[in-house]
C-alpha positions as CSV (number, residue, x, y, z in Angstrom):
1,X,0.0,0.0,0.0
2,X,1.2,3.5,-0.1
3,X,0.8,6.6,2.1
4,X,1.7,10.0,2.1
5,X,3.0,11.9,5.1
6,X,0.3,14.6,5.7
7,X,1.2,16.0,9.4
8,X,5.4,16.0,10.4
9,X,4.3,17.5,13.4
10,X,1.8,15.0,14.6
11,X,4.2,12.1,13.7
12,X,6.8,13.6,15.8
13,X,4.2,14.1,18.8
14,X,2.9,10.8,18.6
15,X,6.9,9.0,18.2
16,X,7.8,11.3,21.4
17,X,4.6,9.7,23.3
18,X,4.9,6.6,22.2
19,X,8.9,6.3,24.3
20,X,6.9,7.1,27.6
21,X,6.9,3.5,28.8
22,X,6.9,3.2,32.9
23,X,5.7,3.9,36.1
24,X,4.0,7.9,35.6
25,X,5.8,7.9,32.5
26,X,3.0,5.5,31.1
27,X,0.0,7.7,33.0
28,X,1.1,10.2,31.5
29,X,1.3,8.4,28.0
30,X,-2.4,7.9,28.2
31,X,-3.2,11.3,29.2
32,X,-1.2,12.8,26.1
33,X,-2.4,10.2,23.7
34,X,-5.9,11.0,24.8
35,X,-5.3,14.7,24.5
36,X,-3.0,14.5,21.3
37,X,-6.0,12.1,19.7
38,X,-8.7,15.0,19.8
39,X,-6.0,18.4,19.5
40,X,-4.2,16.7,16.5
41,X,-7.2,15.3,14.2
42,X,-6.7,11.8,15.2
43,X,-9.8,11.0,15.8
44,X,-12.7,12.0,18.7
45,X,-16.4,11.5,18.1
46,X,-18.4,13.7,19.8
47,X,-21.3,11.5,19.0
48,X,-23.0,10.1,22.4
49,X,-23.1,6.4,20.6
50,X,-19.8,6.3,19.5
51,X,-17.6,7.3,22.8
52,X,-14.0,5.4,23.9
53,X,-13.7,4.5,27.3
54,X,-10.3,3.9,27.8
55,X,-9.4,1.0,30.4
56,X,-6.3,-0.1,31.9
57,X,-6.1,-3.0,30.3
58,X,-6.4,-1.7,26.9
59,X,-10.3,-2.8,26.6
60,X,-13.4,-0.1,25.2
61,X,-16.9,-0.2,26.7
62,X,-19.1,-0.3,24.2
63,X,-20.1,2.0,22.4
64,X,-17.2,3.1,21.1
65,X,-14.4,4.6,18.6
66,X,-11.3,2.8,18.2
67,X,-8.9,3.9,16.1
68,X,-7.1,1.3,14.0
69,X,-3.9,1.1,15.7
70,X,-5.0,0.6,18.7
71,X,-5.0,-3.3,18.5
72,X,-4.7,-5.3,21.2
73,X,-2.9,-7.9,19.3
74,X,-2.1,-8.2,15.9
75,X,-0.2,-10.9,13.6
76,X,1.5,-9.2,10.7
77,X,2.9,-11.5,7.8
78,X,6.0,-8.9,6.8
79,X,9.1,-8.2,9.0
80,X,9.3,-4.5,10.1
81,X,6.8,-1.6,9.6
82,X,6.8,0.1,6.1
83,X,5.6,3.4,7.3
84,X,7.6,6.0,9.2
85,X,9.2,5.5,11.8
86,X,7.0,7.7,14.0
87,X,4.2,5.5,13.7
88,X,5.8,1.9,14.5
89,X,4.8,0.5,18.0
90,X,7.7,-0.4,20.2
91,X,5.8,-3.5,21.4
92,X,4.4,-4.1,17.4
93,X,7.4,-3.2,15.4
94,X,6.3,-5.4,12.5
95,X,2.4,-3.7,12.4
96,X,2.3,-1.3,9.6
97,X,1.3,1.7,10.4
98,X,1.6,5.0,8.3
99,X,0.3,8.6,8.2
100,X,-2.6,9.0,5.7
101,X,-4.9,12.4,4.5
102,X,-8.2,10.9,5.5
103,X,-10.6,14.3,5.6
104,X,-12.3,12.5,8.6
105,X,-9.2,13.0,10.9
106,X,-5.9,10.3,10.7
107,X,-3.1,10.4,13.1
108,X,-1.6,6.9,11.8
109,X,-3.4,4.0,10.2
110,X,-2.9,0.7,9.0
111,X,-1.4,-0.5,6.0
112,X,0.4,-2.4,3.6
113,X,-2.0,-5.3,4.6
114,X,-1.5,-8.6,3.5
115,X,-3.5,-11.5,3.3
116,X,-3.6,-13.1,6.5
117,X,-2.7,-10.0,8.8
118,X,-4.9,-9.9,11.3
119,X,-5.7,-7.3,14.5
120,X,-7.8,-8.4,17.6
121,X,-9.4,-5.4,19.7
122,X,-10.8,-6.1,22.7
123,X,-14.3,-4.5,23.6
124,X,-16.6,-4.9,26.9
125,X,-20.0,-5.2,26.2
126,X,-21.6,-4.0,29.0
127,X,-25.0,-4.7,28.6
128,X,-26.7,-8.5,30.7
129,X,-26.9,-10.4,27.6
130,X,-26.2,-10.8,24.1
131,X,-26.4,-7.5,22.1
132,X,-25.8,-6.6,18.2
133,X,-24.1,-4.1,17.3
134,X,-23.2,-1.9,13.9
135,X,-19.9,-1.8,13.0
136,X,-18.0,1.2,11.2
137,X,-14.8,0.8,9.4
138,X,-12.9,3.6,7.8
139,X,-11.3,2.0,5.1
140,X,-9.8,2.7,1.6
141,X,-8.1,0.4,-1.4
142,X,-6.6,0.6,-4.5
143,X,-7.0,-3.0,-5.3
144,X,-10.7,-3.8,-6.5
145,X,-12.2,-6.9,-4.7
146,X,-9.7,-6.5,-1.5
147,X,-11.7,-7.5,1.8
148,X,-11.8,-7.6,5.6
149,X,-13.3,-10.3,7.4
150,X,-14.7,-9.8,10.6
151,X,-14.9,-12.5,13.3
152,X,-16.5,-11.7,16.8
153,X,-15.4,-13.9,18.2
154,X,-12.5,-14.6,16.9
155,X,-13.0,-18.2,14.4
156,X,-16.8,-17.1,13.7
157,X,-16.8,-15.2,10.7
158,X,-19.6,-12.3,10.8
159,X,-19.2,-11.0,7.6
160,X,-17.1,-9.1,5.2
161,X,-16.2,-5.3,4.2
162,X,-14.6,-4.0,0.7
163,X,-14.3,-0.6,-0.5
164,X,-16.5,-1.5,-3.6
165,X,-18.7,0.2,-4.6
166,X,-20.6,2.2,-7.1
167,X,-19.0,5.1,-8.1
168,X,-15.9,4.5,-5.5
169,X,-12.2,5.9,-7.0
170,X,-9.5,3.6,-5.9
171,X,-6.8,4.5,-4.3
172,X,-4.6,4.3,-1.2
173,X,-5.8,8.0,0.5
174,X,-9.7,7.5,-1.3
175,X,-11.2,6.8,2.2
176,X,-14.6,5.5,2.6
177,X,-16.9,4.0,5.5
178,X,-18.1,0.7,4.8
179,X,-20.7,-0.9,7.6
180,X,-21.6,-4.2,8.5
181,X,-24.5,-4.6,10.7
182,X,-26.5,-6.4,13.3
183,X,-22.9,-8.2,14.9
184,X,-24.2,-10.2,17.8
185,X,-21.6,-9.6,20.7
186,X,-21.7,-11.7,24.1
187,X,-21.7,-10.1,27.6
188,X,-18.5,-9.3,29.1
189,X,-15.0,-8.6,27.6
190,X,-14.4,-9.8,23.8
191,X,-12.1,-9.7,21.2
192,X,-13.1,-8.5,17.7
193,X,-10.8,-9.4,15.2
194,X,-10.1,-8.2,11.8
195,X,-8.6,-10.0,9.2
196,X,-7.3,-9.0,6.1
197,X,-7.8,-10.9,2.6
198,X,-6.2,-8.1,0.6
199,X,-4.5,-4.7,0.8
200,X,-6.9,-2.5,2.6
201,X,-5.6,0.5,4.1
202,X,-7.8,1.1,8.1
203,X,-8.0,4.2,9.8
204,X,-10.5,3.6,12.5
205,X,-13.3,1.4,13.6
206,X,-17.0,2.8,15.0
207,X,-19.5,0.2,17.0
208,X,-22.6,1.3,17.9
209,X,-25.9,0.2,19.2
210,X,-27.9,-1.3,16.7
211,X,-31.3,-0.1,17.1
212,X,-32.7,-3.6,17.8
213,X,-30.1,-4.4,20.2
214,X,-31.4,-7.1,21.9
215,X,-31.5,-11.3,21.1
216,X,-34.8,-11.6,20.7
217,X,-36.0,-14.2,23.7
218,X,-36.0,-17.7,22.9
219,X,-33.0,-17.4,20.6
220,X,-30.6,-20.4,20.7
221,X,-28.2,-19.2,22.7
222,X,-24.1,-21.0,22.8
223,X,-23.5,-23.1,26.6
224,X,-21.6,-20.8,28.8
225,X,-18.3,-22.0,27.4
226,X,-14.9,-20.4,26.7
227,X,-15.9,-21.1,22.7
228,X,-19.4,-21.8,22.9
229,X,-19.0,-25.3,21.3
230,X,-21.6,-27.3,21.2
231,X,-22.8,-29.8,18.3
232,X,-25.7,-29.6,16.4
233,X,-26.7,-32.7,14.1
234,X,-23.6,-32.9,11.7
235,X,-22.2,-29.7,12.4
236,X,-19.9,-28.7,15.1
237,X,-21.5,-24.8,16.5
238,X,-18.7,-22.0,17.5
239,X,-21.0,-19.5,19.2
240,X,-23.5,-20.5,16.8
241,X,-21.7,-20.8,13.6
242,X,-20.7,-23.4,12.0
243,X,-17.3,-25.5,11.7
244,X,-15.1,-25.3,8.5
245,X,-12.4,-27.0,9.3
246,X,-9.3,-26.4,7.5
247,X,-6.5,-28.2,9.2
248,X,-2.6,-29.3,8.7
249,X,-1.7,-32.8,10.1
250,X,1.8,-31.0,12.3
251,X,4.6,-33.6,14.0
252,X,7.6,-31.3,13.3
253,X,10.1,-33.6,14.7
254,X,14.0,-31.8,13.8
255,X,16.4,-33.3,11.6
256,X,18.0,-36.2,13.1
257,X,15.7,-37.0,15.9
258,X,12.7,-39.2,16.0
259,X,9.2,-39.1,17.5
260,X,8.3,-38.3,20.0
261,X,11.6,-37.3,21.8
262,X,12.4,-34.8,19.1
263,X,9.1,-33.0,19.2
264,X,9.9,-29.4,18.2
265,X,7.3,-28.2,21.0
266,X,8.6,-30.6,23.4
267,X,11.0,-28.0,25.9
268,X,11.7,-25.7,22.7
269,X,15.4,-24.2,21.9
270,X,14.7,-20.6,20.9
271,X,15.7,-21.7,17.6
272,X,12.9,-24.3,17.9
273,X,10.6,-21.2,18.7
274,X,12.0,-19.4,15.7
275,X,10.8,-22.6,13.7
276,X,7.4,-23.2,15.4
277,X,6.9,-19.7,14.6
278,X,7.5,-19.9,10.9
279,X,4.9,-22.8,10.7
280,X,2.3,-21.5,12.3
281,X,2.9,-18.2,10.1
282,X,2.6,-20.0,7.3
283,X,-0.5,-22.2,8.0
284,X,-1.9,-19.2,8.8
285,X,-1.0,-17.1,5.5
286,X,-1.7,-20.6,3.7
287,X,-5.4,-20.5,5.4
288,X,-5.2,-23.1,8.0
289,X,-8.0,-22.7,10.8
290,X,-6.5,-25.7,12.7
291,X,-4.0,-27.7,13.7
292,X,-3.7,-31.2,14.8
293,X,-0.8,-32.8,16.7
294,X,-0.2,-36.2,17.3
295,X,1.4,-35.1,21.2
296,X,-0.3,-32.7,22.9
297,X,0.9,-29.3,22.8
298,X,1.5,-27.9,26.6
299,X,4.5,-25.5,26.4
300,X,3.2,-22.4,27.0
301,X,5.5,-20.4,25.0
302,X,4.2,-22.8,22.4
303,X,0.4,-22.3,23.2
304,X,0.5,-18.5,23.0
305,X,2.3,-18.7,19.7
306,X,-0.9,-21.1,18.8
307,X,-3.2,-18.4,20.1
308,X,-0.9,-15.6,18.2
309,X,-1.8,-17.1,15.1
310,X,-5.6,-17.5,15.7
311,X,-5.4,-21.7,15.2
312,X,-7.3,-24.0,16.7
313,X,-6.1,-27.2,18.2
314,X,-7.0,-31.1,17.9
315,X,-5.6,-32.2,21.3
316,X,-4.4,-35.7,21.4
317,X,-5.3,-37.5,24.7
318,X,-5.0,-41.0,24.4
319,X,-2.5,-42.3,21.5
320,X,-0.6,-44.9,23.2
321,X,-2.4,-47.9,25.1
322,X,-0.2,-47.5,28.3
323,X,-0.4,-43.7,28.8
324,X,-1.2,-43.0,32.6
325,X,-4.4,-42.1,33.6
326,X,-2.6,-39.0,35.7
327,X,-1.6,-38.2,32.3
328,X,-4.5,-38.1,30.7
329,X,-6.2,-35.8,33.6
330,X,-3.6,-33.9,33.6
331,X,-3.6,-32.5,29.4
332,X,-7.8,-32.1,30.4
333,X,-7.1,-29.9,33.1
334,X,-4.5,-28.0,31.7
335,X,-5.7,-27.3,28.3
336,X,-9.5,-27.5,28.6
337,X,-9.7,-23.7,29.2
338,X,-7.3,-22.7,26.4
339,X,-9.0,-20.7,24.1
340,X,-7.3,-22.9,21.3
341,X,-8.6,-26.2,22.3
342,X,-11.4,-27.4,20.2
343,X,-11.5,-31.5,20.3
344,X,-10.2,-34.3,22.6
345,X,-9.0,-37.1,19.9
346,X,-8.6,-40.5,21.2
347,X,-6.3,-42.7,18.9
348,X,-5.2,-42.2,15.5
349,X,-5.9,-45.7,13.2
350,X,-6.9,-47.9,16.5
351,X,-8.7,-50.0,14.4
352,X,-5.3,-51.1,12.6
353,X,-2.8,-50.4,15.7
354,X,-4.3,-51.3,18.7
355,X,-2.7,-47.9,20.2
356,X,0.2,-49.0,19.0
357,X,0.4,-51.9,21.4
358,X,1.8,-55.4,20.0
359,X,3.2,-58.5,20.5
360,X,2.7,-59.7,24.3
361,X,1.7,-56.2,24.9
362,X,-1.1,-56.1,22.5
363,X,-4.9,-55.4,23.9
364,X,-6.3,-56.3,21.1
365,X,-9.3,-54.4,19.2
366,X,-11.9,-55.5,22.0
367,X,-9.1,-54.6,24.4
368,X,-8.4,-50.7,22.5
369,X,-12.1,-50.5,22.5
370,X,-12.7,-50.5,25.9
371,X,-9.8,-48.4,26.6
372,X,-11.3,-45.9,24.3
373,X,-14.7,-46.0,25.6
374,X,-13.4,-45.2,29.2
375,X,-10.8,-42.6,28.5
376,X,-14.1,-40.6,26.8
377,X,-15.9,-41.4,30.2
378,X,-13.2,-39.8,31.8
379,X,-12.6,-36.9,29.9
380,X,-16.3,-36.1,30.2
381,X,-16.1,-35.9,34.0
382,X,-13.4,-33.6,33.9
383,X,-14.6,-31.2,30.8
384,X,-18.3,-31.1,29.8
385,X,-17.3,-28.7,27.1
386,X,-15.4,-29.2,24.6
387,X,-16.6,-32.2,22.0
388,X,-14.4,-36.1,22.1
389,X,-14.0,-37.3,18.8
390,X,-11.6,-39.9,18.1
391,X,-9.9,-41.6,14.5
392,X,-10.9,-44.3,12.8
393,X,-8.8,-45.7,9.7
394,X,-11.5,-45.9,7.1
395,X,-15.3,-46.0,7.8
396,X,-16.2,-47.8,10.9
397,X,-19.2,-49.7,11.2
398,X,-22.9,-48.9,12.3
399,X,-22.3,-51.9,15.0
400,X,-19.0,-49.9,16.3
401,X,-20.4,-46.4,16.3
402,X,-23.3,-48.3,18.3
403,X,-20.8,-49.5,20.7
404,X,-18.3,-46.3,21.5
405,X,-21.7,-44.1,21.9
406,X,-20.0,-41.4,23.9
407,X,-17.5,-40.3,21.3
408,X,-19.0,-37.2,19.9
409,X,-17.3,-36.6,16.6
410,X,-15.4,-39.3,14.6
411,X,-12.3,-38.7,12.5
412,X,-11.7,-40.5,9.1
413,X,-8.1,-41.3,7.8
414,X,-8.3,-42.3,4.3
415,X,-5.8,-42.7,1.3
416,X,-7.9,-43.7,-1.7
417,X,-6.2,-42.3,-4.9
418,X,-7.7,-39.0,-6.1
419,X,-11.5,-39.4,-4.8
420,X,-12.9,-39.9,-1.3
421,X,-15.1,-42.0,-3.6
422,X,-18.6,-42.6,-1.4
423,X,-17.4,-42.6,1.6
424,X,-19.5,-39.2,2.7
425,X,-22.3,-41.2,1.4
426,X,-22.0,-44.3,3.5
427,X,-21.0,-42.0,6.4
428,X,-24.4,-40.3,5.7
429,X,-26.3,-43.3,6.1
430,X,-25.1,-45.0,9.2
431,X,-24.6,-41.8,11.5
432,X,-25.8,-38.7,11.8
433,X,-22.9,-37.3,13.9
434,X,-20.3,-34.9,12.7
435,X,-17.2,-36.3,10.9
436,X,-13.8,-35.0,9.4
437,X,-11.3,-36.4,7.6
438,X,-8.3,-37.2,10.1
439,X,-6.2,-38.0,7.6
440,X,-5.6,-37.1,4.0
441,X,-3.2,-36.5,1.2
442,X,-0.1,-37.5,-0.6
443,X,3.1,-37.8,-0.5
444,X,5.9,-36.2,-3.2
445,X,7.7,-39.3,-4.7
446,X,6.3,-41.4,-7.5
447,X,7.2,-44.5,-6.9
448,X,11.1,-43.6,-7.0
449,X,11.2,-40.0,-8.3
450,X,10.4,-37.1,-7.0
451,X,7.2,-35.9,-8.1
452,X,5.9,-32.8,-6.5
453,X,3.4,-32.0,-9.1
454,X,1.0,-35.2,-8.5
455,X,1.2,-34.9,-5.0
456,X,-0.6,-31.2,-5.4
457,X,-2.8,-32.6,-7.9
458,X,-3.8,-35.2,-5.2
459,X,-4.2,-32.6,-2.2
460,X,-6.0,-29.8,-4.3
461,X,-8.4,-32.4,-5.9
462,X,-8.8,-33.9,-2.6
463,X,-9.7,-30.5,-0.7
464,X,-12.0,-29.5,-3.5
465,X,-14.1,-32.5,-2.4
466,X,-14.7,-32.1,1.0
467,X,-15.4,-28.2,0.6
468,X,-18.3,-29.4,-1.5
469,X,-19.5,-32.2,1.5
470,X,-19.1,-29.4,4.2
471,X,-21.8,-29.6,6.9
472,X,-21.3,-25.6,7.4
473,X,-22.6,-25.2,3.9
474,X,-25.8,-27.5,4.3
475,X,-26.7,-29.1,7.8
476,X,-27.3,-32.5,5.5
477,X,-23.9,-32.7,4.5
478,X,-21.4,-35.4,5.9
479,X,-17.8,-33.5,6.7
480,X,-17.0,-30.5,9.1
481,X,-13.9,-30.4,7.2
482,X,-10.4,-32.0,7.0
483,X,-6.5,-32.2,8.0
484,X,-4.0,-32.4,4.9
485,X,-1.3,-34.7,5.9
486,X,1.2,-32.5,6.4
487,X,2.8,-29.9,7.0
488,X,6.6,-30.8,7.0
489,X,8.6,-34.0,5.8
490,X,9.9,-36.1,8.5
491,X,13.3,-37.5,7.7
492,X,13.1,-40.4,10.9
493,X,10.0,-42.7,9.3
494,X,11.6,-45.0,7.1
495,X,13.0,-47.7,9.9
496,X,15.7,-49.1,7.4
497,X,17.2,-45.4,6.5
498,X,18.6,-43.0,8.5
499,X,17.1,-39.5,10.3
500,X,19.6,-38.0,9.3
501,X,19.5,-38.6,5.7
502,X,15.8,-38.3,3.7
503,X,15.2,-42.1,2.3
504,X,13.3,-42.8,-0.3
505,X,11.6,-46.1,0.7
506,X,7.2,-47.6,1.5
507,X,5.2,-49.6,1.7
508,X,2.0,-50.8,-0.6
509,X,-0.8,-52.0,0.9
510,X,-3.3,-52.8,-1.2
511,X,-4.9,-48.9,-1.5
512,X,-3.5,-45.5,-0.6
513,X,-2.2,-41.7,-2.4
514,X,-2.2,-41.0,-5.7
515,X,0.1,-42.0,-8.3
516,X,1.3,-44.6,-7.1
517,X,-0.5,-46.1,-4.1
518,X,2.9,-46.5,-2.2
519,X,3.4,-44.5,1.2
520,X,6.9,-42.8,0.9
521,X,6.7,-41.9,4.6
522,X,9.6,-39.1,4.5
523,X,7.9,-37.2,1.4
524,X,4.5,-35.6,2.8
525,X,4.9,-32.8,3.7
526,X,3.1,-29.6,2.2
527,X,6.9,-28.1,3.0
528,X,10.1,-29.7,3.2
529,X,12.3,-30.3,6.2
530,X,13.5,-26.5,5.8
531,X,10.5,-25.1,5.3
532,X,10.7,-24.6,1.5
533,X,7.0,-24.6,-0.1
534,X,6.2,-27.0,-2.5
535,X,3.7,-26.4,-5.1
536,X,1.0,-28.7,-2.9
537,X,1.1,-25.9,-0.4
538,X,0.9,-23.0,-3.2
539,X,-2.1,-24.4,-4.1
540,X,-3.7,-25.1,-1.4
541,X,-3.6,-21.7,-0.3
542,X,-5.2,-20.9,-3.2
543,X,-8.3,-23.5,-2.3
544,X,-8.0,-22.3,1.1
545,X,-7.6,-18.4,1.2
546,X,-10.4,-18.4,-1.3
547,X,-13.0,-20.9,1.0
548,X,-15.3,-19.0,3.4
């Protein structure tokens, strides 16, 4: 995007304010930037709807004016701000901000936006229940088609905001107001969050009441829940919308190590940080809405990094037949008020591993059954929240769904060529419970050659599919969604190579990914082991970022 710098003095004002950082120091920081707001043009409303409480905590009461910058979070895809330097944030040095001409009043604004940027405000509703209100946003594009998506809260889409518009000029300083109205907003504190789907230039924000604020009685109403989960028929309800599950299949293990001991996100380096960082980055810019691990993720340098990136989690519970029931209470307890979490899973292919127990150790499938059934029991008397699904290689059975009744949502693995072929069909017709598939994909090698074009061919094809089964575009349909398998190659899988050395070796067992129905287990990932895209992940961004 481009600005121009209208007002030296302002920017030299606000740069000087902005160093105030302790003690009085930061008192007086809010005092000037109050003062400075309405004496330089920045921005006050005089307008008894639209006023800015100011809290310590960096929260408005609603009704209020927010200007753009300031966020209370943000995640911007570009290193360093591109404006002038008397607009970048100390504490947001990558958020760009620059000085624009808006005739409504602009101090500094946001800019340069990418796809995938994102800001979170947080806003206090103060009223006893659920309210809507009409949101403002000062906005302006030189880029036709270039959108903001607004999620209150953040994951539930609300709708979006362009600049279009009949007889609208493009162009980075041609500032506009575009509304969006009737935004249900829970009691209490929230977070709004804005997030950007092309360049869109944002001076300021204005909620107001709507005139019918109220939910009108009798509305279904979200359980009193950090996320509001709860399921309704096929579809999985996040404070009333629905689920579209877009999720990466992520077990970054580092070069030379194996699973699980060499779990990234097991007691991180800080250039495991750096790394985890750079994933979650670029699931998010790829269009990722979730994540799911096959270890559950309890750093909590980790988990805020999760949170950064507005990414839901799949959290693993029970994988391994002899994990400890202390264990298990203990990843409920810690995680099930994480605003991240958003399944338990129980086992991943159970039906073929018997949580990976064998020889003398193996339980069996009666054996794994029962396990499963009681870990869910457990889970539910410590959580009565969040949904327990648990993973199932290929369909199960109408007799077995029967059986594990208290497993809420069921995941799918399935490797079947370029086609899911009528397997959302057949899931149709024995349960009406929501489903996803667990596990899907392709790896990059043909047979013995590298072959990075097939294996996009496979996961675009493949994602095209379940978009059209989704349950969030018609309650009758089978899938909330699925996780690509995955996200980065894993050099350790191949037992008769090396982890230090990617082999080229699988298996072939009767049915799995396109072209040739062979698992190359070190070859799946949508990036390689250093994080270099292949053209799988170019395209599914293209799937993704486009998907509602």
């Amino acid at each position: 995007m481009r600005y121009l710098a209208t007002d030296l003095w302002n920017g030299m004002m606000m740069k000087w304010i902005m160093k105030l950082s302790s003690g009085w120091d930061r008192f007086l920081k809010i005092i000037l930037l109050t003062t400075w707001a309405c004496l330089g043009g920045i921005g006050c409303s005089d307008s008894e709807n639209s006023k800015t409480q100011a809290l310590p905590n960096g929260a408005v009461t609603l009704p209020a004016h927010i200007e753009a910058e300031n966020f209370s979070s943000a995640v911007d895809l570009s290193d360093g701000n591109a404006g002038p330097a008397s607009c970048t944030q100390a504490a947001n040095p990558d958020v760009d901000l620059g000085t624009c001409s808006d005739s409504a009043g602009c101090g500094c604004s946001i800019g340069w936006a990418e796809p995938g940027d994102l800001l979170d405000y947080s806003v206090i509703n103060p009223q006893p229940g659920e309210s809507s209100y009409n949101i403002d946003l000062r906005i302006a594009s030189a880029q036709p088609g270039a959108k903001v998506r607004i999620e209150m809260p953040p994951g539930v889409v609300r709708g979006h905001v362009s600049a279009d518009g009949e007889g609208y000029q493009y162009g980075w300083e041609s500032w506009v107001t575009r509304k969006l109205d009737q935004v249900p907003i829970r009691p209490g504190r929230q977070t709004l969050r804005l997030v950007f789907e092309g360049p869109v230039n944002l001076n300021y924000l204005d909620i107001k009441a709507s005139a019918d604020s109220s939910v009108k009685p009798g509305s279904p109403q979200p359980p009193p829940s950090s996320k509001g989960i709860r399921i309704a028929g096929r579809q999985v309800l996040i404070n009333g919308q629905p689920l579209n599950m877009k999720a990466v299949c992520w077990n970054p293990v580092r070069r030379g190590q194996r699973h699980p001991e060499g779990l990234m996100f097991r007691n991180p380096s800080d250039a495991d940080l750096q790394m985890i960082e750079r994933d979650l980055r670029m699931m998010r810019e790829m269009g990722a809405n979730t994540i799911r691990t096959y270890e559950a993720i309890l750093d909590p340098r980790v988990l805020n990094l999760v949170q950064k990136y507005g990414l839901s989690m799949i959290v693993p519970v029970l994988n391994y037949y002899a994990t400890p029931e202390e264990r298990i209470r203990m990843v409920v307890e810690r995680l099930k008020d994480h605003p991240a979490t958003l399944f338990w899973e129980l086992g991943n292919e159970w039906n073929y591993n018997h949580l990976y127990s064998s020889g003398a150790a193996d339980i069996g499938l009666e054996g794994t059954k029962s396990l499963i059934k009681k870990t869910a029991n457990l889970i539910r008397s410590l959580d009565a929240t969040h949904p327990i699904s648990s993973v199932h290689g290929e369909l199960p059975s109408a007799g077995l769904l029967a059986e594990l009744n208290n497993i809420d949502v069921w995941g799918l693995n399935i490797y079947s060529g370029l086609s899911f072929g009528e397997r959302f069909k057949n899931w149709q017709a024995i349960s009406g419970k929501p489903m996803y598939i667990g596990e899907y994909g392709a790896d990059a090698v043909n047979r013995t050659v590298l072959d990075t074009n097939s294996q996009a061919k496979a996961v675009t094809t493949l994602s095209a599919e379940i978009l059209q089964n989704l349950s969030a575009r018609s309650g009758a349909n089978a899938a909330l969604g699925g996780a690509v398998f995955e996200w980065n190659d894993e050099w350790w899988k191949d037992s008769n190579g090396s982890p230090d050395a990617q082999d080229i070796g699988g298996i072939a067992p009767g049915g799995g990914p396109y072209p040739d129905m062979v698992f190359n287990e070190e070859w799946w990932g949508l990036v390689d082991i250093n994080r270099n895209p292949r053209p799988a992940y170019t395209q599914l961004k293209e799937i993704w970022t486009r998907a509602p």
